[in-house]
N, CA, C and O of each residue as an XYZ file, in Angstrom:
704
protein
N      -3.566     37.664     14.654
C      -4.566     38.575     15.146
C      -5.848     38.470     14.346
O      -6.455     39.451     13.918
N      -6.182     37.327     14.191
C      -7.324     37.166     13.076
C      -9.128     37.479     13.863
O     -10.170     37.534     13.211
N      -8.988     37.641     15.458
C      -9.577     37.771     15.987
C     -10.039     39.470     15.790
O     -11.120     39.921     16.170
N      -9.249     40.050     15.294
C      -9.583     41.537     15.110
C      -9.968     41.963     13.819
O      -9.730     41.575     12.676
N     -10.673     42.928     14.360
C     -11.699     43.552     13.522
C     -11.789     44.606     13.021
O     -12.057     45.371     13.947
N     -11.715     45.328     11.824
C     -11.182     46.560     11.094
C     -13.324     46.716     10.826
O     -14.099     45.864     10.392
N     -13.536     47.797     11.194
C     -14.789     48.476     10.715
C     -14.892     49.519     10.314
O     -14.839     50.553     10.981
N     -15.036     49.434      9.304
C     -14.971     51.565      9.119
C     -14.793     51.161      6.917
O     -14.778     50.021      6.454
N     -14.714     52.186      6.248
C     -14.828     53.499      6.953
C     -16.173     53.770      6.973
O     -16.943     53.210      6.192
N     -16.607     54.741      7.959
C     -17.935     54.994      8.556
C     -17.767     56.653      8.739
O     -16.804     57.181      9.296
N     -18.964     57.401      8.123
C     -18.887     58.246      8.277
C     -19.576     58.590      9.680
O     -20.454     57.917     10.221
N     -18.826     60.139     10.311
C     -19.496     60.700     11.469
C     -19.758     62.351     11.531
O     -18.932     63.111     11.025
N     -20.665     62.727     12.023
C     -20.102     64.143     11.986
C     -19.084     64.725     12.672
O     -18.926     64.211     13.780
N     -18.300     65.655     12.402
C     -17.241     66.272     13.078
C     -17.258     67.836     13.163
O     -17.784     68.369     12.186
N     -16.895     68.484     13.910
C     -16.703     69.805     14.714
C     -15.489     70.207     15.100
O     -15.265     70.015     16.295
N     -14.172     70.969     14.147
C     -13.505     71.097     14.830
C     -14.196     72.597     15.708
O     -14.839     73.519     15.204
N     -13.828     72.428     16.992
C     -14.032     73.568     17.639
C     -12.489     74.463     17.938
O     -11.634     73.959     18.666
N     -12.334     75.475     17.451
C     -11.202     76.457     18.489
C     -11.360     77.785     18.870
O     -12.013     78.781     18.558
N     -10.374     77.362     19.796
C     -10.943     78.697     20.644
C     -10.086     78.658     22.346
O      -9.067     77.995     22.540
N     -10.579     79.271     23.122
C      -9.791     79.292     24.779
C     -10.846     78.515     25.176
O     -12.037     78.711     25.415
N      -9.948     77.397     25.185
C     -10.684     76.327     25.787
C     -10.892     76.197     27.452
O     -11.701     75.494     28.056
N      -9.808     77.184     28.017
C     -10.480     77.747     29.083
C     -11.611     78.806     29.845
O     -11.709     79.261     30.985
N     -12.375     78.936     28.627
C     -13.133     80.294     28.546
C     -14.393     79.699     29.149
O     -14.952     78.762     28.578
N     -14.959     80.316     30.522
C     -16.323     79.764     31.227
C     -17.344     79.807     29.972
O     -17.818     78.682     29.816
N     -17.848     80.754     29.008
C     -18.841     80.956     27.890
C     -18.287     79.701     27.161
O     -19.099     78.777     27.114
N     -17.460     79.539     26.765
C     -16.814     78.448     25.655
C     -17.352     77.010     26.543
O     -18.330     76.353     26.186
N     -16.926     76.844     27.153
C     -17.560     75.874     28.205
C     -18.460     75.644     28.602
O     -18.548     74.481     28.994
N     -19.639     76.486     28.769
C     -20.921     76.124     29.137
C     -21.765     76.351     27.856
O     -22.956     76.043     27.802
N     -21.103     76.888     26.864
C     -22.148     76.692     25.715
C     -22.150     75.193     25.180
O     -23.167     74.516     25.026
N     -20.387     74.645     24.834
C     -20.464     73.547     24.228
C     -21.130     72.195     25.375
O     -21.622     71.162     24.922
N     -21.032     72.429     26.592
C     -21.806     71.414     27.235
C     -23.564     71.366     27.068
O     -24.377     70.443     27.124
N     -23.677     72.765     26.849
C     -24.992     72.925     26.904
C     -25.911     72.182     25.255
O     -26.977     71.635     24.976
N     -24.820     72.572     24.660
C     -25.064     72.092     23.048
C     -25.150     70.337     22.737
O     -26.118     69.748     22.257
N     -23.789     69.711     23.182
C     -23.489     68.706     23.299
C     -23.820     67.814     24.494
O     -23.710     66.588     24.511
N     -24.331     68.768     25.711
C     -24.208     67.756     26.563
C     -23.238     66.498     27.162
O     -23.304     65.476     27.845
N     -22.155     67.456     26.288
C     -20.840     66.916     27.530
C     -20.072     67.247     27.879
O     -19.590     68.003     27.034
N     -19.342     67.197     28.919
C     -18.367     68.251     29.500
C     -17.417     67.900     28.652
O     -17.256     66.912     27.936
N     -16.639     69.145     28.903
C     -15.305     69.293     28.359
C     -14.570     68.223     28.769
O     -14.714     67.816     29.922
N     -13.689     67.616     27.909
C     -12.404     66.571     28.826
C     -11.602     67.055     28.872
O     -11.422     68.186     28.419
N     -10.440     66.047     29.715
C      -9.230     67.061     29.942
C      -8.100     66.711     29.105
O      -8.474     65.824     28.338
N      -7.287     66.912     28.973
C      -6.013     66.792     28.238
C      -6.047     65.304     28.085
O      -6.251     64.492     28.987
N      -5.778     65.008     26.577
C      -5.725     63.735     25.885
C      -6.851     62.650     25.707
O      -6.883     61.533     25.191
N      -7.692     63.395     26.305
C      -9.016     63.062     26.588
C     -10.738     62.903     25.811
O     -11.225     63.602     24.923
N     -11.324     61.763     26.520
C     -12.405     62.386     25.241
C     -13.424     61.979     26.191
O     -13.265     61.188     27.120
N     -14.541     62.629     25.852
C     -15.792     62.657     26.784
C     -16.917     62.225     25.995
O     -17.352     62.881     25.049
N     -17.454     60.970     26.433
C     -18.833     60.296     25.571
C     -20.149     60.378     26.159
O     -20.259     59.988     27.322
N     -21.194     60.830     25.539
C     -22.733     60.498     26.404
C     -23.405     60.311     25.183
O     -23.773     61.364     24.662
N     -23.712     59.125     24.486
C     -24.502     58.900     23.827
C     -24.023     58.918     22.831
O     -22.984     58.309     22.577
N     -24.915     59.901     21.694
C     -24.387     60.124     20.370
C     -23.153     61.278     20.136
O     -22.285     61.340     19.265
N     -23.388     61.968     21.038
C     -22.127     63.486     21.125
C     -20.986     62.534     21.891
O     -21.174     61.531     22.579
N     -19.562     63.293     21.480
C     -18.476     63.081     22.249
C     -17.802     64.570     21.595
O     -17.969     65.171     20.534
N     -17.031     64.788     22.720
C     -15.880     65.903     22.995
C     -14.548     65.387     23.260
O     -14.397     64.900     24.380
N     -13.383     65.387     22.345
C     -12.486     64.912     22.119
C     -11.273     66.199     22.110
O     -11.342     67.036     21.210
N     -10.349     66.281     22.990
C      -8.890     67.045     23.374
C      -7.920     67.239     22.024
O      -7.079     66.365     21.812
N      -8.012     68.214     21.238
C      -7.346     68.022     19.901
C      -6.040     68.834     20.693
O      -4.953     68.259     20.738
N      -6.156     69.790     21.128
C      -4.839     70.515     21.662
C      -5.077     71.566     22.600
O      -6.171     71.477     23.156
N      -4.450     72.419     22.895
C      -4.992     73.176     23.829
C      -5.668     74.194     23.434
O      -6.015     75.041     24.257
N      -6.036     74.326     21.894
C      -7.009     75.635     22.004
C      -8.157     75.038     20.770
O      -8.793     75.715     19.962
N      -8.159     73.255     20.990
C      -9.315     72.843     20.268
C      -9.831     71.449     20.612
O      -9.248     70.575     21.253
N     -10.965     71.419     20.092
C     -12.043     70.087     20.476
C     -12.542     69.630     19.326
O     -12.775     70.355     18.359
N     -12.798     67.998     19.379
C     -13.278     67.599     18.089
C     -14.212     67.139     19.032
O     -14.116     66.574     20.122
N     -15.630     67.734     17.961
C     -16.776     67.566     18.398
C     -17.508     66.516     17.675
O     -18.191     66.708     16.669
N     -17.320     65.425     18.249
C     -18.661     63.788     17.442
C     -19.730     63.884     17.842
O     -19.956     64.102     19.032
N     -20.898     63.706     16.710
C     -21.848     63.455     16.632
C     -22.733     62.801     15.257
O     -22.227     62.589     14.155
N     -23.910     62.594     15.563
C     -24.894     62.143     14.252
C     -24.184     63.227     13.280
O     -24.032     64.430     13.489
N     -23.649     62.170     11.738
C     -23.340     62.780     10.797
C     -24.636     63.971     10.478
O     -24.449     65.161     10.223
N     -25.891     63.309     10.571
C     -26.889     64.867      9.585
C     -27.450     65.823     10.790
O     -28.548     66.377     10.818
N     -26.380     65.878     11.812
C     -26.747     66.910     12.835
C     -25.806     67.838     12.683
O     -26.177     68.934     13.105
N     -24.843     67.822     12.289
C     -23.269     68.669     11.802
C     -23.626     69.884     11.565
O     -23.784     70.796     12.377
N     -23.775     69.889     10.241
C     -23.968     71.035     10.005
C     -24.847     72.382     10.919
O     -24.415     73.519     11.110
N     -26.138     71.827     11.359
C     -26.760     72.552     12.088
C     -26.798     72.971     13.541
O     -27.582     73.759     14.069
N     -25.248     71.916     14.392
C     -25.104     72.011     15.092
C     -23.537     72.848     14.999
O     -23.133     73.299     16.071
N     -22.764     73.039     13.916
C     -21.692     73.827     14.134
C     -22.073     75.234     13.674
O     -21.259     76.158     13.680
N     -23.507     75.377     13.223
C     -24.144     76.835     12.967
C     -24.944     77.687     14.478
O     -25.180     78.873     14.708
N     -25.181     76.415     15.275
C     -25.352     77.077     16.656
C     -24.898     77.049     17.441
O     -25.297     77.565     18.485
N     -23.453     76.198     17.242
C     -22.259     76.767     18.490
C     -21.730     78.647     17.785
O     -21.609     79.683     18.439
N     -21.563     78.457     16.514
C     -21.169     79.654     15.910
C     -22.193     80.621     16.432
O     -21.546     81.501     17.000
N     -23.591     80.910     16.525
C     -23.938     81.574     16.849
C     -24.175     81.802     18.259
O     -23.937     82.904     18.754
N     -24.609     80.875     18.911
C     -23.970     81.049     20.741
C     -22.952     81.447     20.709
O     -22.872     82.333     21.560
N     -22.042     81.317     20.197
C     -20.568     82.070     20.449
C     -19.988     83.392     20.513
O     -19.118     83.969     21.166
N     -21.053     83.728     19.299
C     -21.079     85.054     18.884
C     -20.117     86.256     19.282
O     -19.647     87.138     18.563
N     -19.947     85.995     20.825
C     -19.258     87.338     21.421
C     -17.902     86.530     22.056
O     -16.984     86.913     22.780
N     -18.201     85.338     21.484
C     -16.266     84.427     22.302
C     -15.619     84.241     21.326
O     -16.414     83.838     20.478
N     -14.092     84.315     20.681
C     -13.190     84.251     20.081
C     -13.279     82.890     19.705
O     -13.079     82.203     20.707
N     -13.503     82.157     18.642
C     -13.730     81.151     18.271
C     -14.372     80.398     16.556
O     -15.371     80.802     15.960
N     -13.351     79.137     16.049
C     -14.418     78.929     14.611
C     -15.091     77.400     15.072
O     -14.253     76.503     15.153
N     -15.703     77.236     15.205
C     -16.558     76.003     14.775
C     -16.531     75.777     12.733
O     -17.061     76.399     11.813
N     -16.030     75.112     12.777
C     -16.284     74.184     11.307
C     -16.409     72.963     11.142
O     -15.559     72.155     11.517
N     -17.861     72.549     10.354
C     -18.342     70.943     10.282
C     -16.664     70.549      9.242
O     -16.171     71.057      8.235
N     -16.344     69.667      9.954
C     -15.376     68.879      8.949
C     -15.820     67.456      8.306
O     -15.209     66.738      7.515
N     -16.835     67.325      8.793
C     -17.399     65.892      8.473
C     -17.341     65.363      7.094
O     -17.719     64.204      6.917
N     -17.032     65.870      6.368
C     -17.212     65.556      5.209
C     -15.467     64.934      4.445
O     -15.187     64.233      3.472
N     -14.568     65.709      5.604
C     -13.051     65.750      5.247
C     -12.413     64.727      5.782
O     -11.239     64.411      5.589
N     -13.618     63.934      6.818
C     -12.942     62.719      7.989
C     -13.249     61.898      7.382
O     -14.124     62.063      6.532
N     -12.483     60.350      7.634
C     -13.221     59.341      7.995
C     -13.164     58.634      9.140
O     -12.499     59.305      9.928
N     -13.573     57.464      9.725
C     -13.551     57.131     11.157
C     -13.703     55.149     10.841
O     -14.659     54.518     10.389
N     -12.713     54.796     11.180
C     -12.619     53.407     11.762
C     -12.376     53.001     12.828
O     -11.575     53.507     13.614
N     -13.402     51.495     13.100
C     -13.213     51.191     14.716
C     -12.517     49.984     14.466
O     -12.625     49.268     13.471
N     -11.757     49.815     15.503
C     -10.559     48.416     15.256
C     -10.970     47.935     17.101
O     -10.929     48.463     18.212
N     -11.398     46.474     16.409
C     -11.991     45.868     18.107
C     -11.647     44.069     17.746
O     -11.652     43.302     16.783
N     -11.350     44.059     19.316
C     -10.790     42.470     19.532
C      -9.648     42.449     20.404
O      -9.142     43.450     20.910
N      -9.140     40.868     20.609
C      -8.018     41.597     21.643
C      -7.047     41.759     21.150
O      -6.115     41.950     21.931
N      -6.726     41.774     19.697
C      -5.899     42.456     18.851
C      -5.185     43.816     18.630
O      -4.073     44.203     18.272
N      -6.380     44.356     19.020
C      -6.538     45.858     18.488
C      -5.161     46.987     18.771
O      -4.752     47.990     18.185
N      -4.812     46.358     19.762
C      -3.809     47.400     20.400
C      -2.666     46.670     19.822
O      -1.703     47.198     19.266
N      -2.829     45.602     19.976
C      -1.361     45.449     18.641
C      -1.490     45.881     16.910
O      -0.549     46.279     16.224
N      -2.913     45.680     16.445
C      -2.431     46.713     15.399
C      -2.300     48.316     15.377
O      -1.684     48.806     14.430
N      -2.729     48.988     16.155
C      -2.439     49.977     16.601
C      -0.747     50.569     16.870
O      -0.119     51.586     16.577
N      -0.438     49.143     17.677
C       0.815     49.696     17.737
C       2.267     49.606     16.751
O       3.370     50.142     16.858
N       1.761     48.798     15.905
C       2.558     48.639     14.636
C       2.837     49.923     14.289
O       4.032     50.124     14.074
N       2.021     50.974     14.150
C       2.013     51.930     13.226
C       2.139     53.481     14.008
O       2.436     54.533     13.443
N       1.819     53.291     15.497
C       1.450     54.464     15.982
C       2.570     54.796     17.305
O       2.522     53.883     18.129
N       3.734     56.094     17.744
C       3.917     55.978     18.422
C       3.537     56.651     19.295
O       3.756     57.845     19.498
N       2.895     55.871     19.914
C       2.285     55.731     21.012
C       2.331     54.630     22.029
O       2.134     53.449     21.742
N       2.659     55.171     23.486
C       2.702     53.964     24.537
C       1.098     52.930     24.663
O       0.413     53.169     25.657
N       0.798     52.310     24.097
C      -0.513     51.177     24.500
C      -0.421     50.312     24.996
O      -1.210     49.393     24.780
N       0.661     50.198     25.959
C      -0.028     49.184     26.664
C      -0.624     49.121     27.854
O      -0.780     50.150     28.510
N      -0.966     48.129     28.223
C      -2.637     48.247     29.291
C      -2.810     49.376     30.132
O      -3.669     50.257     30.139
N      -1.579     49.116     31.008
C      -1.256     50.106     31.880
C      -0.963     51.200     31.504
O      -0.513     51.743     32.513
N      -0.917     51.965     30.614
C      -0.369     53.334     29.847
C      -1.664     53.872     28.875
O      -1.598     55.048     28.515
N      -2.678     53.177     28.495
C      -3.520     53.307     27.768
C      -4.991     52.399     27.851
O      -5.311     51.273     27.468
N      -5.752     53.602     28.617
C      -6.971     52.875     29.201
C      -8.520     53.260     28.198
O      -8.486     53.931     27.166
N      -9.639     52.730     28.727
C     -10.802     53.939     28.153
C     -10.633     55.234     28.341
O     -10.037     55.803     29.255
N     -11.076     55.584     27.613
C     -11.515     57.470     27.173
C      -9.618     58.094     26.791
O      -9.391     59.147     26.196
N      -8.928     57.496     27.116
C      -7.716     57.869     26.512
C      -7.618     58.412     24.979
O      -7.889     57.577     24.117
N      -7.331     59.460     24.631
C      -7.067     59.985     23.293
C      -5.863     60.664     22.815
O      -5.307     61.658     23.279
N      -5.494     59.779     21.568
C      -4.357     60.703     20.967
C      -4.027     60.759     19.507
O      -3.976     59.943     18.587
N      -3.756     62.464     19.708
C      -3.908     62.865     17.926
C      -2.304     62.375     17.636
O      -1.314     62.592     18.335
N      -2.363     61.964     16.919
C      -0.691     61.159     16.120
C      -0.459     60.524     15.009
O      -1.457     60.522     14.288
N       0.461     59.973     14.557
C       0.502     59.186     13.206
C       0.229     58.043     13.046
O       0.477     57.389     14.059
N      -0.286     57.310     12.014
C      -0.681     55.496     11.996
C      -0.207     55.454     10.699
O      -0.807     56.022      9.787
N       0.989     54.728     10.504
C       1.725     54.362      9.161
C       2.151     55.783      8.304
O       2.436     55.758      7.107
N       2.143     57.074      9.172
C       2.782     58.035      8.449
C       1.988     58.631      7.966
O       2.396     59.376      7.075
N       0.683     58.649      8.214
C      -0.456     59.829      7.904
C      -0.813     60.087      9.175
O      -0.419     59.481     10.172
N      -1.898     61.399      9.112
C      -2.230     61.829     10.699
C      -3.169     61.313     10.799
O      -3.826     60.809      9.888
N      -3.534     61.354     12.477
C      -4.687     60.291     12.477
C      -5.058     60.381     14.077
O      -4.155     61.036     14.597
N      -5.932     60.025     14.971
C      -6.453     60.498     16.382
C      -7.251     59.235     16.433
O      -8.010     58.732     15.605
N      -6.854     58.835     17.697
C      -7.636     57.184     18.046
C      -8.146     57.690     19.764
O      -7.738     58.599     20.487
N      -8.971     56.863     19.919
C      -9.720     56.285     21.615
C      -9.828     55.200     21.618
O     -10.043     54.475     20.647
N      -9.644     54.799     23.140
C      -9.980     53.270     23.776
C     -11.554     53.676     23.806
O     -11.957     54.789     24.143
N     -12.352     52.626     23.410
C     -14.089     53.061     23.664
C     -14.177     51.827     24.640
O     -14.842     52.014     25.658
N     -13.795     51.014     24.524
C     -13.809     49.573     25.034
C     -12.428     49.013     25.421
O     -11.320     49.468     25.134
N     -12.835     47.639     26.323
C     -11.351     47.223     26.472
C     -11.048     46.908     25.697
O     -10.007     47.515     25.447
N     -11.338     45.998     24.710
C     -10.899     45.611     23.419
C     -11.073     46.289     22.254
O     -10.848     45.645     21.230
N     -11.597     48.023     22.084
C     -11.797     48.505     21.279
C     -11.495     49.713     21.157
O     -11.526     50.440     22.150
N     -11.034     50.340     19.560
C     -10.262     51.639     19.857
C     -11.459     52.434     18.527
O     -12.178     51.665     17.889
N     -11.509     53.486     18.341
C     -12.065     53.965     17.525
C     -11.063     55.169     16.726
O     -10.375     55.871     17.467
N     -10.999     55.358     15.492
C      -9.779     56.166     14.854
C     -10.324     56.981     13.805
O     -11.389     56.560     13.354
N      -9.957     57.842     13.392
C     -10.448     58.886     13.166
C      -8.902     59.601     12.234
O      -7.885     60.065     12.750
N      -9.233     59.459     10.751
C      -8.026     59.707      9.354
C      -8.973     60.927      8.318
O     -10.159     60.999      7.997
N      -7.819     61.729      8.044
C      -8.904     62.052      6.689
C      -9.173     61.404      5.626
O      -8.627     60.369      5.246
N     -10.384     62.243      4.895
C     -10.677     60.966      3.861
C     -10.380     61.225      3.050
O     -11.365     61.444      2.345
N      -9.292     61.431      2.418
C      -8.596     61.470      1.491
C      -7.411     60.283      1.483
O      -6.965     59.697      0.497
N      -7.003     60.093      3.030
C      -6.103     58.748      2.948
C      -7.008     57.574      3.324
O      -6.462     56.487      3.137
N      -8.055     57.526      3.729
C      -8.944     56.398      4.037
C      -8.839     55.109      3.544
O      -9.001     54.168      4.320
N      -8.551     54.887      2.181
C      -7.976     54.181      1.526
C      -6.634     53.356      1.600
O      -6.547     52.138      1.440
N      -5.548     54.277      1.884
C      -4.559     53.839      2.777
C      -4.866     53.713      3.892
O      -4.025     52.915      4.306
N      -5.596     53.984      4.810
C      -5.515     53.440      6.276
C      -6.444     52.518      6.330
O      -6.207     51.885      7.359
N      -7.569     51.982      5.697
C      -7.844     50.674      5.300
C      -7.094     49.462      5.138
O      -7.171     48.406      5.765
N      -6.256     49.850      4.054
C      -5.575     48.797      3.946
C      -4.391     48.154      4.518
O      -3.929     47.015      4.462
N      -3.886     49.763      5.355
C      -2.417     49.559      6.711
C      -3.417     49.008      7.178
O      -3.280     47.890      6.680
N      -4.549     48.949      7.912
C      -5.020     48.508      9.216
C      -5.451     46.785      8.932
O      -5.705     45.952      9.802
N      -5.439     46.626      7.736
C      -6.019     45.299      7.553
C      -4.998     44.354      7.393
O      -5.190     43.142      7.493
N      -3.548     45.052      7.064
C      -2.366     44.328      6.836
C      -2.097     44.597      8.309
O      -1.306     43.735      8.694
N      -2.399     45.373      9.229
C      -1.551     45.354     10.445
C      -2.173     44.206     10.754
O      -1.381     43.264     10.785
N      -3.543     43.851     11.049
C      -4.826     42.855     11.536
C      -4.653     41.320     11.071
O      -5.189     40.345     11.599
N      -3.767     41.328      9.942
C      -3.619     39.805      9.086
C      -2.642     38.749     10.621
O      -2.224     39.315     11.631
N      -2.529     37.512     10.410
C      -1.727     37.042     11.290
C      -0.542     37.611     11.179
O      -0.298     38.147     10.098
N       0.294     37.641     12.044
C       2.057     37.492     12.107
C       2.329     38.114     12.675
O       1.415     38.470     13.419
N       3.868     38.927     12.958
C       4.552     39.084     14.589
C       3.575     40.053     15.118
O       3.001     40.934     14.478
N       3.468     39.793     16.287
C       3.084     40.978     17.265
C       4.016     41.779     17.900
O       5.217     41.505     17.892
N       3.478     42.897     18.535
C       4.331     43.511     19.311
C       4.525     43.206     20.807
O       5.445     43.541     21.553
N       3.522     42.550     21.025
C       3.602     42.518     23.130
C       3.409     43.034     23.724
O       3.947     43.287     24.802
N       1.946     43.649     22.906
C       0.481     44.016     24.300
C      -0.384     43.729     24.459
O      -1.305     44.357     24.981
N      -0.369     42.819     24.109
C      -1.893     41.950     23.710
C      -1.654     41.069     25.554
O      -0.538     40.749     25.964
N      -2.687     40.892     26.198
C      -2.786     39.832     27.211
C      -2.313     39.027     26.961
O      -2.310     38.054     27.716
């Protein structure tokens, strides 16, 4: 798999949002903020620099420009004001690697269970789960590309799982 590509770590800003994620106010503020709709279950929603990402059913991880964070999880908090809900910048607690090539989903799947293959795992697909036994939340951004998302405290270890998953030798059998 020498064709694949470990990038990261890269910082981003992050938002966990929670709250009733069915709530019309909860919903039209964070679109209005972010400019993107809500996604749906397992899901993640991209327009640009913002994305809205399905953490569970009563939260959203909110991506964007790392030096917009802060000032943007101080005015969902205050739009919110009267909806049951915390916005907290976590950006500082993440890190985020992108793994691209037609590799990718086999190192991915070394470590993660999770179904990836083609047919089971497309774009905008998201899932919060384990990669070598730490927690960890990946997307298809591309066909050949996944983007992942560890805290940074193990960053270090998931560097170096991802670069030993990426080295040549067995695959698993999802690669084309």
């Amino acid at each position: 798999m020498s064709e694949t590509r470990i990038i990261g770590p890269e910082r981003r800003g992050m938002i966990a949002l929670r709250g009733e994620l069915g709530d019309a106010a909860l919903g039209a503020v964070v679109t209005e903020v972010t400019g993107v709709a809500q996604p749906d279950v397992r899901r993640i929603a991209e327009d640009g620099d913002f994305a809205l990402a399905w953490m569970s059913p009563d939260e959203l991880l909110v991506l964007l420009p790392f030096e917009q964070a802060a000032d943007t999880a101080a005015m969902l908090s205050s739009r919110l004001a009267s909806v049951h809900h915390l916005a907290a910048d976590v950006s500082d607690a993440r890190s985020l690697f992108r793994i691209e090539g037609p590799g990718a989903r086999e190192v991915l799947a070394k470590g993660a269970p999770v179904d990836l293959a083609p047919d089971r795992f497309g774009r905008g697909d998201f899932r919060r789960t384990r990669l070598g036994q730490v927690a960890a939340a990946f997307w298809m951004h591309e066909d050949a590309g996944f983007t992942l998302v560890c805290f940074r405290s193990v960053e270090d270890f998931v560097a170096r799982w991802l670069a030993r998953a990426a080295a040549p030798g067995a695959e698993v059998g999802l690669s084309d």
